[in-house]
C-alpha positions in Angstrom: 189.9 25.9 103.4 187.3 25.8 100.3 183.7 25.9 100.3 183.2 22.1 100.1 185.8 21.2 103.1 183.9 24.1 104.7 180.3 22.4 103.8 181.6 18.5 104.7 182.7 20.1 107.9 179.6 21.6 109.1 177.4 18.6 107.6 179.3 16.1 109.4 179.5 18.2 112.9 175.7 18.1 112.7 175.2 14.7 112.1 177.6 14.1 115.0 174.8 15.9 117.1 171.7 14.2 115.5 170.8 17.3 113.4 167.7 16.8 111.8 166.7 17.4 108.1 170.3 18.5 107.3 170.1 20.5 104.4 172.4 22.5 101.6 171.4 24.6 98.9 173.7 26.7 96.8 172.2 30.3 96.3 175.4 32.1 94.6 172.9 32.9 91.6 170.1 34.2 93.7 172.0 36.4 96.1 175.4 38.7 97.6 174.8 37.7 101.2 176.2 33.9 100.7 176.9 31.1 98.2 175.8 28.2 100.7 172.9 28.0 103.1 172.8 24.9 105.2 169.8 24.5 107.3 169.0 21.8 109.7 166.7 21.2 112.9 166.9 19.9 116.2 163.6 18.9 119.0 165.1 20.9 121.9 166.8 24.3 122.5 169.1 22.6 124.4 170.2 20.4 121.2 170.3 23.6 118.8 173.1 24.7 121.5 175.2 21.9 121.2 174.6 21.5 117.7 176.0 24.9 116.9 178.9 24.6 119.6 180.1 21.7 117.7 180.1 23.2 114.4 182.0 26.1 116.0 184.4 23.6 117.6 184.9 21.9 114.3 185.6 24.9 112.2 187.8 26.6 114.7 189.7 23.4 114.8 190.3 23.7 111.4 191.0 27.3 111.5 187.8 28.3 109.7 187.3 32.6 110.1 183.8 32.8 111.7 182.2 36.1 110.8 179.2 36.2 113.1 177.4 33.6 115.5 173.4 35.2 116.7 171.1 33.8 118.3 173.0 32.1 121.2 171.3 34.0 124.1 167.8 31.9 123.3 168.6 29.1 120.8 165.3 28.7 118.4 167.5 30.0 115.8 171.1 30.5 115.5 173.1 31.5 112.9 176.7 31.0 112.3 178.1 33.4 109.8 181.1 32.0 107.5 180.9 34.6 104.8 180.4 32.6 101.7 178.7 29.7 103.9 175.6 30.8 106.0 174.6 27.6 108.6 170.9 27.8 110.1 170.1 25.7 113.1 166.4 26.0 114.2 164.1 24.4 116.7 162.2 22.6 114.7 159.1 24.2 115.3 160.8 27.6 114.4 161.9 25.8 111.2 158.8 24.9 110.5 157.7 28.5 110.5 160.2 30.5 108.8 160.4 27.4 106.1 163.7 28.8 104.5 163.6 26.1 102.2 159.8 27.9 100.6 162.1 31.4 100.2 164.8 29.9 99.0 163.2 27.4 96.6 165.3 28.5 93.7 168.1 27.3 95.0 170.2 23.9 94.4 170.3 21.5 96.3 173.4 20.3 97.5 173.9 16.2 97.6 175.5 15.5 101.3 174.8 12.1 101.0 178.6 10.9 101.0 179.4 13.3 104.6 176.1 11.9 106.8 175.4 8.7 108.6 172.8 6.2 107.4 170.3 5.2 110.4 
């Protein structure tokens, strides 16, 4: 599966669990670890669980190779490892704090318009 399968995956596994702020920035020309960082937040621990379950779900249904998933254990931040794609799902408070987005400013932003649900 390519990157964008991968990415429209993810995406629309979030928005299935109300992620909040869902969002995609390429970084292939500011880094090695990844070329895709996808962020997004959730209220409630308990929500950043089952957001990341579902992405994990959703991947392994479709055969995706999951390198790494941290963070599990107490859910303000996990991280699910794909390689090239690198999915962030924070409490939003945690979000707030680390503000990836800031660090990673140089970074374009991906449109995922077309894979999320209008309210």
């Amino acid at each position: 599966m390519d990157n964008q399968n991968i990415l429209e995956t993810v995406v629309k596994a979030a928005d299935d669990r109300r992620a909040n702020n869902i969002d995609v920035l390429n970084i292939e020309e500011l880094s090695v670890m990844g070329r895709y960082f996808v962020i997004m937040d959730a209220s409630s621990e308990r929500q950043v669980k089952a957001i990341s379950e579902h992405i994990v779900d959703q991947l392994e249904e479709k055969q995706v190779h999951i390198l790494h998933v941290e963070g599990k254990d107490k859910p303000n931040w996990i991280l699910i490892d794909l390689g090239d794609v690198i999915i962030h799902i924070f409490k939003t408070e945690t979000r707030e704090f680390y503000n990836l987005e800031k660090l990673w400013a140089d970074g374009v932003q991906v449109d995922i318009s077309k894979w999320i649900t209008e309210e």
